[in-house]
C-alpha positions as CSV (number, residue, x, y, z in Angstrom):
1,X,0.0,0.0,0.0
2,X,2.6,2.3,0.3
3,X,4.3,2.1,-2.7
4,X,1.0,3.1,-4.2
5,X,1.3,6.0,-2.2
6,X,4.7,6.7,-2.9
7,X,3.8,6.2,-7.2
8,X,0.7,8.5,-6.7
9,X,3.1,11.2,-4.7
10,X,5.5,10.6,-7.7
11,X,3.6,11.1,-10.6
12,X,1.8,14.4,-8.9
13,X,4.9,16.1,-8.5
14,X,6.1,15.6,-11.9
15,X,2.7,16.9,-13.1
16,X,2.6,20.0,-10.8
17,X,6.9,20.6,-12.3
18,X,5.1,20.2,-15.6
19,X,2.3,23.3,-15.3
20,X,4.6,25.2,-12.7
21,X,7.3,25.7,-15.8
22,X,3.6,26.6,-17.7
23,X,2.8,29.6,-15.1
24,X,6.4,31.0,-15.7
25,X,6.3,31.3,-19.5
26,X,2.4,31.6,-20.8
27,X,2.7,30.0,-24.4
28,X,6.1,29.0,-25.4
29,X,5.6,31.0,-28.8
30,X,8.2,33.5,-28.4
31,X,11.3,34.0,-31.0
32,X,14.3,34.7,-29.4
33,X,16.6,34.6,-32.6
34,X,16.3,36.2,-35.7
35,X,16.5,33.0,-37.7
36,X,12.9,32.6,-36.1
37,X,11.7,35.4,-37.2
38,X,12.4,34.9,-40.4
39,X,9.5,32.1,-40.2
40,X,7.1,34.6,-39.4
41,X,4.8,36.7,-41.6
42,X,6.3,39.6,-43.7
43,X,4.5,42.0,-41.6
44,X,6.1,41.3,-38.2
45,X,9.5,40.0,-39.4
46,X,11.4,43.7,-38.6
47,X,9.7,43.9,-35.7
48,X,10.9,40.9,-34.4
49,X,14.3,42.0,-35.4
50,X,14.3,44.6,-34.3
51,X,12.8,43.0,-30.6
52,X,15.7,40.1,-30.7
53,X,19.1,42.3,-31.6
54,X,18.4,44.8,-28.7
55,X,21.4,45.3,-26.6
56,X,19.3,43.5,-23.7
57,X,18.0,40.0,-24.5
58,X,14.6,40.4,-25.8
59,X,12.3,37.9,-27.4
60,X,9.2,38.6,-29.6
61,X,5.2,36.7,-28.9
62,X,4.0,37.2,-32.2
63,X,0.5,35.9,-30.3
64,X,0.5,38.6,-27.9
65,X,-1.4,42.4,-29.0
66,X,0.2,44.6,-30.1
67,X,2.8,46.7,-28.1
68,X,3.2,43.9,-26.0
69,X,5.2,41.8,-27.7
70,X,8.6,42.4,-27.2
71,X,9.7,41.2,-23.6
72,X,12.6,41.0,-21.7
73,X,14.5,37.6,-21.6
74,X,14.8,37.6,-18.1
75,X,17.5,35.6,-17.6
76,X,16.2,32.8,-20.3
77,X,18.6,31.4,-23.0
């Protein structure tokens, strides 16, 4: 019985790591090189240049409205 405890303890941490590292980053759709943005539409690609080379790591959420979308890395690679 207690290694079914153990298992259930187990598996719920690795689900609440899973949606923690989802509260700390919304989507996961940000472009953080300009390789990426490349990939995106015509219309946001020198924005998203222009986001990515700033002298402070930046990354671009083409998802997010506009004048929101360039962030601050934070500390992220």
């Amino acid at each position: 019985m207690s290694s079914v405890k153990l298992w259930v303890a187990i598996c719920g941490g690795a689900l609440l790591g899973l949606s923690g590292a989802g509260f700390g980053h919304s989507n996961g759709h940000e472009t953080r090189q300009v390789a990426q943005c490349d990939k995106l539409p015509m219309s946001e690609r020198t924005v998203c240049k222009s986001c990515v080379t700033r002298a402070l790591k930046h990354h671009y959420h083409s998802d997010y409205p506009s004048g929101s979308r360039c962030r601050p890395d934070n500390g992220k690679p």
